[in-house]
N, C-alpha and C positions, 0 to 999 in steps of 0.2 A: 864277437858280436854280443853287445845285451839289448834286451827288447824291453820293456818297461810300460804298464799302464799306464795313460793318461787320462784318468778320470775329471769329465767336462760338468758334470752333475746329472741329473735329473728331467726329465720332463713327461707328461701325459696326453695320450694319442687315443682316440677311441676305440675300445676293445673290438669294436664287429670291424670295422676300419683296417686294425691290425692282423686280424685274423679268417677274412673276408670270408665263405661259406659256411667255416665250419659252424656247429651251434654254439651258444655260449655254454651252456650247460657242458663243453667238453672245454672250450679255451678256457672258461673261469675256474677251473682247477688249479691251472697252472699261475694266472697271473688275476688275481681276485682284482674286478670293476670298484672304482668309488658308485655315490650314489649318481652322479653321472654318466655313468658306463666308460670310461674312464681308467686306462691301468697306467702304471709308472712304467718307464724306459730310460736305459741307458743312455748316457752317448759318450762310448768309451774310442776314445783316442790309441793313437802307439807309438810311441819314441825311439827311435832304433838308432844306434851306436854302433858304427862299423868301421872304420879304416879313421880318415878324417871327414866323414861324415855324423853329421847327427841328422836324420831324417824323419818328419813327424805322420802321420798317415791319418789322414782326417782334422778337423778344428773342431767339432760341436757346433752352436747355437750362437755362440759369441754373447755378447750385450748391449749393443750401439741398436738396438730396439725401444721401442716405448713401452710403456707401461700396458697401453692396449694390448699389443702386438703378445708380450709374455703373460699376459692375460689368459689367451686362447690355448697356454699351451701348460700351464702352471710349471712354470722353471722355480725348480728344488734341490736340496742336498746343496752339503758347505764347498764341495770343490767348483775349480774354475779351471779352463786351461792352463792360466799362466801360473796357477796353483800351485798343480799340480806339474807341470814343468821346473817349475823352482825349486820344489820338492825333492825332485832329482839329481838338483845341484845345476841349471842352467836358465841363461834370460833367453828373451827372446833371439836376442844379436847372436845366441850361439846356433839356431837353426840354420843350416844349408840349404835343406829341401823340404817342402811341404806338397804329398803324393794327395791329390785330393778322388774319391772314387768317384763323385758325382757333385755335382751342383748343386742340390737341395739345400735348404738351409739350415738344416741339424747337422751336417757334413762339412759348410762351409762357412758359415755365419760366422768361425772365430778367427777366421784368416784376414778378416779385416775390421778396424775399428777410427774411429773420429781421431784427428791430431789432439796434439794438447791445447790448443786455442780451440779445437771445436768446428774450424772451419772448413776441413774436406774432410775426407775418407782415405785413408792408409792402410797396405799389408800391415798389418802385427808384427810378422818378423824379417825387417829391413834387410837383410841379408844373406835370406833362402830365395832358391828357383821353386816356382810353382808350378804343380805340374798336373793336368786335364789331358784332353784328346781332342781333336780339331771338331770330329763326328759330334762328340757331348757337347762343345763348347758352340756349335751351331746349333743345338738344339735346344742349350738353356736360354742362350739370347735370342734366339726365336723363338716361344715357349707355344706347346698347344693350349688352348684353351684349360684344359684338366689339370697341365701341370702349373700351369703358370704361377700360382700360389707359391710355389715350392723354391719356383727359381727369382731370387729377390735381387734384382740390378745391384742395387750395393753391396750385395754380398759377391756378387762378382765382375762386375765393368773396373773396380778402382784394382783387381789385379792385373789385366791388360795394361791400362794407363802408367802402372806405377813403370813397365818393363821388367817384369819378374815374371811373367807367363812363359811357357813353356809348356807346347805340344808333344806327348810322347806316340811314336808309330806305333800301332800294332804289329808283333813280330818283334819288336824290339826293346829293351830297357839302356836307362842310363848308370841302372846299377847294377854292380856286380853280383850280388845279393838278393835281388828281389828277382823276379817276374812276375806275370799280370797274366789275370784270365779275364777275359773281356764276354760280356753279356749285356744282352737289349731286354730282357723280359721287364725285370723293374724300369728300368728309362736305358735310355739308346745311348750304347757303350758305356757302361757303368765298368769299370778295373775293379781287379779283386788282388791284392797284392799277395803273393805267395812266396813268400820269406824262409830261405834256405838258413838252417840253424842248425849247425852239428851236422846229424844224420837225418835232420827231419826237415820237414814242411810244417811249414804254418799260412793256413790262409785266411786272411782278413775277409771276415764274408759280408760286411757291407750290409747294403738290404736287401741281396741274393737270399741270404739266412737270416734274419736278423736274432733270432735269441736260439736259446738251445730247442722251443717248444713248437718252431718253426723247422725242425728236419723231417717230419713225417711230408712226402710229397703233395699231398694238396693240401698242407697248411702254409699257405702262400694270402698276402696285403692286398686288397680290395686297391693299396696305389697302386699297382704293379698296371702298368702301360702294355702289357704283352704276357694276362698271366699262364697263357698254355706254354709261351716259349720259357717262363719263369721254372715250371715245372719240368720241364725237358732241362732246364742247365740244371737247377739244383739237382737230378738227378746224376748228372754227368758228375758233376763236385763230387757227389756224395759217395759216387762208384772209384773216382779216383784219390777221395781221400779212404775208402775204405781197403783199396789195394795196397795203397803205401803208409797209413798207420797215419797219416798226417792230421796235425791238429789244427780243428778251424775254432775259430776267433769270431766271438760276435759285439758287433760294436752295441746292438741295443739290449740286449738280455740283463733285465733287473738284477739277478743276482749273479748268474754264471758267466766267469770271462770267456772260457775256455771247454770243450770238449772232443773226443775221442768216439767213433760209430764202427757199430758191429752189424753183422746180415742176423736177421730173425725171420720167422714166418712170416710176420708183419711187415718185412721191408726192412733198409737200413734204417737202423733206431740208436739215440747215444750209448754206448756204455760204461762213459765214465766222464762226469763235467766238476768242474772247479776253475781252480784259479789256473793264469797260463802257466804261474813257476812249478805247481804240481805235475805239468808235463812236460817241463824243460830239465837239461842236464846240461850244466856247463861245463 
């Protein structure tokens, strides 16, 4: 197996927004506000390589938006999805699967884009299985009020249409390699992919965690739809990545892909973040 970044670029989320009660005065440490209040985020991807699968876990932002739309969000940095997929040495046609954790449209936005004439809406990668949960997928097309914003019809009805959808059970996966931890605190069944490598675990945390600055427990997203039950799972996560040494993965963390948590008097806290190949042994 090799796993591989897909870095999607850049974009900016309100700092109080992101880091919902805490004060600024302790978030701005870590992720310094423009004069907007205002911090950059990631939206990092994963490529995974295993048998005759290439399976990609997450899209980003995409660009089949207007100018207003990446107005509100300042999309930045030179990479792209298909950039950085390239990069690796693959197009699109060589994707299988695309594991999406949620429906939001930093998550799913690059899974679809405009044909070449411009006239409809198309998966990006013609020849992956897409794959949601029936529970999410009723929830983004019927969105509440609060989330609606989040969940953008073209970013998800033209996968239905095209016949590439694909509902996964809980309790069960279609690959040999992955399994899912399933949580409702940020939005109702959000998957967290938990990717067996060697002897380890690695778990994609989604917007369960979203950066490294986000592991202390009640530094939890003002989005979060359920944030007491947010804090009860990130707990759980963090108890069982601490028993088995396992490395989580954050898809928004501006600088750090990847970290490693130890117990302190404080609680579990990282103790050691960088890139994921610093934690990988092939």
């Amino acid at each position: 197996m090799n796993i591989h970044i897909i870095d999607t670029g850049y974009f900016k989320l309100d700092g109080g927004a992101m880091f919902g009660v805490v004060p600024k005065v302790l978030w701005e440490k870590h992720n310094p506000a423009d004069e907007k209040n205002l911090c950059s985020w990631a939206m990092r991807c994963l490529l995974i390589e295993t048998g005759n699968k290439l399976i990609l876990i997450d899209t980003g932002m995409g660009d089949k938006q207007d100018a207003r739309f990446f107005g509100h969000y300042d999309l930045h940095g030179d990479a792209t999805l298909l950039s950085s997929i390239a990069a690796k040495g693959y197009k699109p046609e060589d994707i299988t699967d695309v594991i999406l954790t949620h429906l939001h449209f930093d998550h799913v936005g690059g899974a679809v884009r405009f044909s070449a004439d411009g006239a409809r809406l198309q998966p990006v990668f013609p020849n992956a299985t897409y794959w949601s949960n029936e529970a999410h997928w009723q929830w983004a097309t019927h969105p509440n009020p609060r989330e609606k914003a989040s969940f953008l019809k073209e970013n998800i009805l033209p996968l239905q249409e095209s016949g590439q959808l694909k509902f996964i059970e809980k309790g069960h996966s279609p690959f040999d390699s992955i399994d899912f931890l399933w949580v409702d605190g940020h939005t109702e069944q959000m998957m967290l992919p938990v990717i067996q490598h060697q002897n380890r675990n690695v778990i994609y945390c989604a917007d369960l965690i979203p950066s490294s600055y986000h592991v202390p427990i009640p530094w939890i997203m003002s989005y979060d739809m359920r944030p007491l039950q947010t804090m009860q799972e990130k707990e759980q996560v963090l108890q069982q990545a601490l028993q088995t040494e396992t490395i989580l993965l954050f898809e928004h963390d501006p600088v750090y892909e990847a970290a490693i948590v130890t117990q302190t008097d404080k609680g579990i806290r990282i103790s050691e973040r960088g890139a994921l190949r610093d934690f990988l042994v092939e």
